[in-house]
C-alpha positions in Angstrom: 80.4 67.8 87.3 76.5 67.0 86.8 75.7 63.5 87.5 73.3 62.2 84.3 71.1 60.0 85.3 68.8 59.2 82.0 71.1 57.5 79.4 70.2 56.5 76.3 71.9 53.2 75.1 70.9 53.0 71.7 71.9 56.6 70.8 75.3 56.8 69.5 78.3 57.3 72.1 78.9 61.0 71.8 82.8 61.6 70.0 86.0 62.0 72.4 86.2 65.4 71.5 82.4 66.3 72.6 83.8 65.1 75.9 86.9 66.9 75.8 84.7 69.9 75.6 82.4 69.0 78.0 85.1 69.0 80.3 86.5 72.0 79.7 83.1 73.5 80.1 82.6 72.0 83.0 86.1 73.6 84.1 85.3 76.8 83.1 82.0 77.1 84.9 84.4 76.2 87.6 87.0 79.1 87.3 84.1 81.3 86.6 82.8 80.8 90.1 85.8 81.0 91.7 86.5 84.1 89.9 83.4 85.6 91.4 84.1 84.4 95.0 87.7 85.7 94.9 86.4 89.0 93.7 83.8 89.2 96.4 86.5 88.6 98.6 88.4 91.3 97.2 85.7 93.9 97.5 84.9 93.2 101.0 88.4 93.0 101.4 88.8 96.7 99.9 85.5 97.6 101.5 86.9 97.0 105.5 90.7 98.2 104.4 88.5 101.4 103.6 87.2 102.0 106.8 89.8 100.4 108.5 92.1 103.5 107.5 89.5 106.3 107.3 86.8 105.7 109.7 86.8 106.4 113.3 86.7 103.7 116.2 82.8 103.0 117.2 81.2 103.6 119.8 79.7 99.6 118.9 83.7 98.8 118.7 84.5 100.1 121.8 81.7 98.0 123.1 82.7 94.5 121.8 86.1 95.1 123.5 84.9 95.4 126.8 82.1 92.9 126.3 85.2 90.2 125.3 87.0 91.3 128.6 84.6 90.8 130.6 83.5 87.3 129.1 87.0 86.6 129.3 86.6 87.4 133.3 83.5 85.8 133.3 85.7 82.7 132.1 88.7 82.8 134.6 90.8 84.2 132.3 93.4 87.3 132.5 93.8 87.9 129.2 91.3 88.7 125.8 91.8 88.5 122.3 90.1 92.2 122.0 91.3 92.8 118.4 92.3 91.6 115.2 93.2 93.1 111.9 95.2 91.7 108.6 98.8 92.4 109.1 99.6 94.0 105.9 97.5 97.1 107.3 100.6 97.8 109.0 103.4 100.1 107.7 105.6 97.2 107.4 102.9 94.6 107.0 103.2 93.0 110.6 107.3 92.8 110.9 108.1 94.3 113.4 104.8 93.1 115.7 106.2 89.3 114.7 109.6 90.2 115.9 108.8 91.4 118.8 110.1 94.9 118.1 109.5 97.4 121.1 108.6 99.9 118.0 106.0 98.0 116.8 103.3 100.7 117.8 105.1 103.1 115.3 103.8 100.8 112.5 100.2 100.9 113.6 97.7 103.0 111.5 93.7 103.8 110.7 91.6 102.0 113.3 94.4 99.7 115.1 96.3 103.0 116.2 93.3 104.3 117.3 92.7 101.1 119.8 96.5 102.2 120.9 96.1 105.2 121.8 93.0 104.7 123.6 94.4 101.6 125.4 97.5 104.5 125.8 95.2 107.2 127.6 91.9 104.7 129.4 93.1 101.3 130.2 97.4 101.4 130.6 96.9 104.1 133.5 94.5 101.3 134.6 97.1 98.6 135.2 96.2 96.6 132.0 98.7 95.8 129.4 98.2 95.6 125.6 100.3 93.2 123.2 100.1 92.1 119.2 101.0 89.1 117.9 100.7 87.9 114.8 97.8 84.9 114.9 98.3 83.5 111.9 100.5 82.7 108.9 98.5 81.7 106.1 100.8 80.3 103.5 103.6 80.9 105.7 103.3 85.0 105.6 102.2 86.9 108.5 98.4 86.7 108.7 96.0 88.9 111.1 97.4 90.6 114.0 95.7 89.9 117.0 95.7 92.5 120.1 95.6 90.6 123.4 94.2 92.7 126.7 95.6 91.8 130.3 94.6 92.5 133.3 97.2 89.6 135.1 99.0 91.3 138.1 102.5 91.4 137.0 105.3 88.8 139.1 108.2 90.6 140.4 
């Protein structure tokens, strides 16, 4: 709510219901602009899911991934977050990646099943190993999935 700064005391006090409706104004100003943001959201939202499903994986894409791995290498580390996509792009909206099912793959689509079958044919004949995992749970629902790139000898 506006702060007023210039009152005049020997005006009369405005009524209680002026400022019952000043408040709900103020409220709906309020709900109007968080009306707009959530459908900006939505839009952008719809706008990725779009391409997500239809496009083909960049050349740019492609790119980013090996510049992470090599930032990650860079760092020390074995490992890369490479990927990451909203779990309800999945056939079963992340399931199967959050328990661990050996099918997850199967539930992969648009752009993310693209990354697996290139990880399939360039970088798993390379020694490197690719797993998803749900990376967040916003309200306490699967969030993004997150694909993880390793290049960590494996322990026999």
């Amino acid at each position: 709510m506006a702060e007023i700064k210039d009152v005049d005391v020997n005006a009369p006090p405005p009524s209680a219901e002026a400022l019952r409706k000043a408040i709900l104004d103020e409220r709906m100003k309020e709900a109007g602009k968080e009306q707009q943001h959530r459908s900006k959201q939505n839009e952008a939202f719809n706008k990725f899911t779009e391409s997500f499903l239809r496009d083909q994986v960049s050349e740019q894409e492609i790119a980013t991934v090996r510049r992470l791995a090599m930032n990650a290498v860079k760092s020390g580390k074995y490992e890369a977050l490479v990927y990451n996509f909203p779990s309800v792009l999945c056939t079963d909206g992340g399931r199967a990646i959050n328990s661990a099912d050996p099918q997850w793959p199967e539930t992969l689509q648009g752009k993310a099943k693209q990354f697996y079958d290139r990880y399939l044919q360039y970088a798993k004949p390379q020694g490197f190993r690719l797993s998803a995992m749900i990376i967040d749970f916003p309200g306490g629902i699967p969030g993004d999935v997150g694909f993880f790139l390793s290049w960590k000898s494996e322990v026999v």
